[in-house]
C-alpha positions as CSV (number, residue, x, y, z in Angstrom):
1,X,98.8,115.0,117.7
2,X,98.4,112.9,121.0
3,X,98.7,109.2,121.0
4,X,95.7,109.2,122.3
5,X,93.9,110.7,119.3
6,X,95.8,107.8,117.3
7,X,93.9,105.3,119.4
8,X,90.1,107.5,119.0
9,X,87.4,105.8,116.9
10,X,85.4,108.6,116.4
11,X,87.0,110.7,114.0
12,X,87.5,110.6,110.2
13,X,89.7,108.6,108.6
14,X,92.1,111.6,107.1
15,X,92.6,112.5,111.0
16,X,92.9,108.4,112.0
17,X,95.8,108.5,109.0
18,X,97.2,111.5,110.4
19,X,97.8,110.7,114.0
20,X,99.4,107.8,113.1
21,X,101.9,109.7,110.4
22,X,102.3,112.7,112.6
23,X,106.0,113.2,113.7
24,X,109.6,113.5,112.3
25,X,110.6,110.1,111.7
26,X,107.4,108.1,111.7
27,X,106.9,108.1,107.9
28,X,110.5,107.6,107.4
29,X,110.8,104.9,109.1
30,X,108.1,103.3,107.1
31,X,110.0,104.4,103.8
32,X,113.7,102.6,105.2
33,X,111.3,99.4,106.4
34,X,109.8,99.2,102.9
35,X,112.9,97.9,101.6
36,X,113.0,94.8,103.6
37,X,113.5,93.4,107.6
38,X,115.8,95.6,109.9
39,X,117.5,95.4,112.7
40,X,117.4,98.8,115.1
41,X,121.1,99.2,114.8
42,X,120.9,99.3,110.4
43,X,117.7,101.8,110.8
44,X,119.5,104.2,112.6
45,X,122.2,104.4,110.4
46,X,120.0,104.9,107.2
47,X,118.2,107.9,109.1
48,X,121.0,110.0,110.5
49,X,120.0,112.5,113.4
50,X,117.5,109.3,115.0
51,X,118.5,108.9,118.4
52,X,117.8,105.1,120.0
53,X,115.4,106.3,122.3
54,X,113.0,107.9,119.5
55,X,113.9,104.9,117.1
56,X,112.5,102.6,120.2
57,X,109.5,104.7,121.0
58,X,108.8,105.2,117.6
59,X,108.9,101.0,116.1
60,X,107.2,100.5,119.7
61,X,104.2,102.7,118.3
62,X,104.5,101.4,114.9
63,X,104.1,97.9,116.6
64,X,101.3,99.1,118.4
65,X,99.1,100.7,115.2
66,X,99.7,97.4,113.6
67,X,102.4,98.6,111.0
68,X,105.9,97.4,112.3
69,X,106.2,93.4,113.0
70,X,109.2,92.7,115.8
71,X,110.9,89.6,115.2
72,X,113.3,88.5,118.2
73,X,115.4,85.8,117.7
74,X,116.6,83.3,120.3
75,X,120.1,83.7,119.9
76,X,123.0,85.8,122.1
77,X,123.4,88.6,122.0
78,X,119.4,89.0,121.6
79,X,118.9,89.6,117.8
80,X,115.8,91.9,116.8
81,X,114.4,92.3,113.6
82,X,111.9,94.6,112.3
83,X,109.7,94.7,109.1
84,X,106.6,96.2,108.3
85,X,103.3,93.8,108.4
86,X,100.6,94.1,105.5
87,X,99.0,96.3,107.0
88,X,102.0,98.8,107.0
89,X,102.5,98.3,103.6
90,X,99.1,99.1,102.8
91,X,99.7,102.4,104.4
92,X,103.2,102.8,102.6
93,X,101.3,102.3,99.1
94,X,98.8,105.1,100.0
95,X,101.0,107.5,101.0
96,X,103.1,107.6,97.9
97,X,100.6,109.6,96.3
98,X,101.0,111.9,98.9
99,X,104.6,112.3,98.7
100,X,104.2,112.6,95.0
101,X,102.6,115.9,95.5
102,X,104.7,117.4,98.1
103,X,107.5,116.6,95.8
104,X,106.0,118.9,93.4
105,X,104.5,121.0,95.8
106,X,108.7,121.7,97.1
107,X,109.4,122.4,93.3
108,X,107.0,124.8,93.0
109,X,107.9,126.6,96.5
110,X,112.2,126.2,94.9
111,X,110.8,127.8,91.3
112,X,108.8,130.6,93.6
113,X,112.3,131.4,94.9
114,X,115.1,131.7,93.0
115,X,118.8,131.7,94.2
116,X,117.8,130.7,97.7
């Protein structure tokens, strides 16, 4: 999905959710920043695989839709912080439904297909 059709207004709200969930490491991100503030440098370590250009582009979208707060602090080297705004939370609380199910949905597909 387009960042573009993250930014429509006239489409439902599944699809608004959607393009602003859609990609690898968006909704993981949310998940690490549930825990608490991050810097960029502790996020990429708990999501192995994220390079620092997707980790950039992706907290700069999350700022963007409102999710992802970024704190810089006045001090040198430049300290930056990020942590997810009410907002973001909200969305974090809704999707754990959602990730309740495609838990069980996976144990289904692993029960559907033994020994692999």
């Amino acid at each position: 999905m387009t960042r573009s059709r993250a930014q429509d207004t006239n489409v439902c709200g599944v699809t608004a959710a959607i393009a602003v969930i859609d990609g690898k490491w968006k909704t993981a991100l949310l998940w690490a920043l549930e825990s608490g503030p991050h810097r960029p440098g502790e996020l990429r370590r708990r999501l192995p695989g994220l390079s620092e250009k997707v980790l950039t582009q992706a907290l700069r979208e999350r700022e963007t839709d409102g999710l992802v707060h970024r704190e810089v602090h006045d001090v040198l080297p430049l300290k930056t912080v990020y942590s997810l705004t009410a907002f973001g939370r909200d969305l974090s609380e809704a999707l754990a439904p959602l990730s309740d199910w495609g838990h069980r949905r996976l144990e289904k597909l692993a029960e559907a297909q033994p020994g692999l």
